[in-house]
C-alpha positions in Angstrom: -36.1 58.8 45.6 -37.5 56.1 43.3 -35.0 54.9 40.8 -34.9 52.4 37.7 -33.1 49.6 35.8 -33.6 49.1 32.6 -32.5 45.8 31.4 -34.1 43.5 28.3 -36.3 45.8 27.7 -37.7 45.9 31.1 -37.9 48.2 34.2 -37.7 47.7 37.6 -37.8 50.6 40.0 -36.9 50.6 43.9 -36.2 52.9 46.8 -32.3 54.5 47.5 -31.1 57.5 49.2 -29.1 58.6 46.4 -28.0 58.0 43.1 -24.5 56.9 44.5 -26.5 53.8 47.4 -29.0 53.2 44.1 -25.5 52.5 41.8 -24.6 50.5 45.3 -27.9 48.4 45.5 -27.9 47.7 41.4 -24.6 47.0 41.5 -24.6 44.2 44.6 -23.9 40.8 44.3 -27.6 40.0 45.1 -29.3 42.5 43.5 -27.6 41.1 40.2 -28.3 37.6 40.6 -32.2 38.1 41.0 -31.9 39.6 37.8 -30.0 37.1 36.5 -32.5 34.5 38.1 -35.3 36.1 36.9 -34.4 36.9 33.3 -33.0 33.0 32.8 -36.5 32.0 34.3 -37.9 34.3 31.9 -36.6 34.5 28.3 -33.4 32.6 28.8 -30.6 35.4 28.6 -29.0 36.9 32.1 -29.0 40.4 32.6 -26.2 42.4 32.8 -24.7 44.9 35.1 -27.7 47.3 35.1 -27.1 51.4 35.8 -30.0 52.9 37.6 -31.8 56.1 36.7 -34.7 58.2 38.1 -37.6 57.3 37.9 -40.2 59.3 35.4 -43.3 60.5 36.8 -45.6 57.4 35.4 -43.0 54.9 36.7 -42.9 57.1 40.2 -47.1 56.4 40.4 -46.6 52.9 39.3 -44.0 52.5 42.0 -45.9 53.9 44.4 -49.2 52.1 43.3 -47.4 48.5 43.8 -45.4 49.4 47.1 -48.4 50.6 49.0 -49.7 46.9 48.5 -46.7 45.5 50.7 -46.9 48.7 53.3 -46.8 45.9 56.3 -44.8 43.6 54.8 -40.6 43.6 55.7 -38.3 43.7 53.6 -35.2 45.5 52.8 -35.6 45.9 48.9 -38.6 46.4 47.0 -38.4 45.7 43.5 -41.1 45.9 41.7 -41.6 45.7 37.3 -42.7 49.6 35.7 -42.5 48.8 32.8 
């Protein structure tokens, strides 16, 4: 299942197996900090501890749209902006 962050404004959707490994992944030391990274990068303000949610149907396409690109690439998170 596809889920989302919202943070700032923002969206950022990736792949878990449930909502309990999605509030795992949003929730990890790493998954936090490129957050952090990007939003200081960005406008200057970290993000905080985000809470995922399912993604809706336009996000789902978008997802989808934007992880076909990187079919044969590996990685173990994609993370990719919705909205």
């Amino acid at each position: 299942m596809i889920y989302v962050v919202d943070v700032n404004q923002m969206s950022f959707a990736f792949v878990a197996g449930s909502e309990r490994h999605a509030a795992d992944i949003a929730g990890s030391p790493g998954f936090v900090r490129a957050l952090d990274r990007f939003f200081l990068n960005q406008r200057g303000s970290a993000a905080s501890n985000p809470r995922p949610r399912a993604a809706t149907v336009r996000e789902l396409a978008l997802f989808d749209d934007m992880s076909s690109e990187f079919a044969d690439a590996t990685a173990d998170v994609l993370v990719a902006r919705v909205a």
